[in-house]
N, C-alpha and C positions, 0 to 999 in steps of 0.2 A: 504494500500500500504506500503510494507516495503522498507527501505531504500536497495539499491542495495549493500552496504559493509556488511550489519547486515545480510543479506542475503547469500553473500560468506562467511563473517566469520563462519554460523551456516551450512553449507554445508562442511565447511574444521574444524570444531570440534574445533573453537579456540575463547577462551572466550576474553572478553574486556583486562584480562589481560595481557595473551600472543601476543595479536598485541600492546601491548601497550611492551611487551619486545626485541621486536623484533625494531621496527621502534622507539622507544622513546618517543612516544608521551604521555600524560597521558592517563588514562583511563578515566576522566571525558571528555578529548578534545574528544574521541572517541566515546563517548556516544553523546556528542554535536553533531557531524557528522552524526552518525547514526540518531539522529532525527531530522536533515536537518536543524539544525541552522546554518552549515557549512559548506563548500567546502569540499572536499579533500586535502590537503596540499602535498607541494612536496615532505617530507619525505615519506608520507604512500605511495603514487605516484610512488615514486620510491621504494618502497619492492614489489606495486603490478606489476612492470617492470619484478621483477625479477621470478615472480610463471609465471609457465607452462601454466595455465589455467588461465589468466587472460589477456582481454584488455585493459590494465589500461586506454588508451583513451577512451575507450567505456564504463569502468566504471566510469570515470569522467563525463560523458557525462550522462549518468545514473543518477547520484547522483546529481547534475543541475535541471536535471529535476525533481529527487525528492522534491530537493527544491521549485523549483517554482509551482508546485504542491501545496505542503503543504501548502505554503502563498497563493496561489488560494483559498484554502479550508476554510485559517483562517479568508479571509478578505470576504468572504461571507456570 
Protein backbone atom coordinates (compact mmCIF):
# COMPACT_ATOMS: atom_id res chain seq x y z
CA UNK A 1 0.00 0.00 0.00
CA UNK A 2 1.54 3.33 -0.99
CA UNK A 3 1.17 6.32 0.93
CA UNK A 4 -1.66 8.42 -0.98
CA UNK A 5 0.82 11.83 -1.21
CA UNK A 6 3.82 9.45 -2.60
CA UNK A 7 1.39 8.49 -4.91
CA UNK A 8 0.00 12.18 -6.38
CA UNK A 9 3.51 13.25 -6.15
CA UNK A 10 4.78 10.39 -8.79
CA UNK A 11 1.42 10.84 -10.87
CA UNK A 12 2.23 14.88 -11.20
CA UNK A 13 6.27 14.12 -11.86
CA UNK A 14 7.49 15.81 -8.75
CA UNK A 15 10.35 14.59 -6.74
CA UNK A 16 10.64 14.99 -2.78
CA UNK A 17 12.59 17.94 -3.67
CA UNK A 18 10.36 20.09 -5.52
CA UNK A 19 7.35 19.75 -2.86
CA UNK A 20 9.76 20.32 -0.43
CA UNK A 21 10.38 23.88 -2.61
CA UNK A 22 7.25 24.62 -3.08
CA UNK A 23 5.48 24.20 0.41
CA UNK A 24 8.86 24.59 2.71
CA UNK A 25 8.89 21.79 4.22
CA UNK A 26 12.11 19.44 4.25
CA UNK A 27 12.47 16.64 2.21
CA UNK A 28 13.29 14.40 5.12
CA UNK A 29 9.66 15.65 6.89
CA UNK A 30 8.22 14.54 3.41
CA UNK A 31 9.78 11.26 3.34
CA UNK A 32 8.42 10.91 7.10
CA UNK A 33 4.90 11.48 5.69
CA UNK A 34 5.00 9.45 2.91
CA UNK A 35 5.99 6.58 5.04
CA UNK A 36 3.12 7.28 7.52
CA UNK A 37 5.18 8.22 10.55
CA UNK A 38 3.06 11.46 9.96
CA UNK A 39 0.04 13.50 9.36
CA UNK A 40 -0.16 15.98 6.80
CA UNK A 41 0.73 19.23 8.06
CA UNK A 42 -1.15 22.48 7.21
CA UNK A 43 1.42 23.83 5.01
CA UNK A 44 1.44 20.99 2.58
CA UNK A 45 -2.48 21.16 3.35
CA UNK A 46 -2.72 24.08 2.14
CA UNK A 47 -0.57 23.95 -1.47
CA UNK A 48 -2.70 20.70 -1.85
CA UNK A 49 -5.80 23.51 -1.56
CA UNK A 50 -4.40 25.09 -4.20
CA UNK A 51 -3.89 22.12 -7.21
CA UNK A 52 -6.99 21.59 -9.57
CA UNK A 53 -6.94 17.85 -9.00
CA UNK A 54 -6.78 17.41 -5.41
CA UNK A 55 -9.13 17.00 -2.34
CA UNK A 56 -6.98 17.89 0.20
CA UNK A 57 -9.68 16.78 2.71
CA UNK A 58 -9.98 13.46 1.18
CA UNK A 59 -6.23 13.22 0.89
CA UNK A 60 -5.92 13.80 4.44
CA UNK A 61 -8.37 11.44 5.07
CA UNK A 62 -6.38 9.07 2.86
CA UNK A 63 -3.14 9.41 4.58
CA UNK A 64 -4.98 8.74 8.38
CA UNK A 65 -5.63 5.89 7.11
CA UNK A 66 -2.59 5.04 5.60
CA UNK A 67 -1.25 5.41 8.98
CA UNK A 68 -3.23 3.50 10.92
CA UNK A 69 -2.90 0.98 8.43
CA UNK A 70 0.79 0.65 8.79
CA UNK A 71 0.66 0.49 12.78
CA UNK A 72 -2.01 -2.21 12.14
CA UNK A 73 0.47 -4.15 10.15
CA UNK A 74 3.55 -3.25 12.55
CA UNK A 75 1.90 -4.36 15.63
CA UNK A 76 0.81 -7.61 14.20
Amino acid sequence: MASPLRSWRYEHDLSRKDLSLVTGLSEYYISQIEAGKDGIPHELQSYLTRQPDVNASEMVVRQLVFIVARNDRKSA
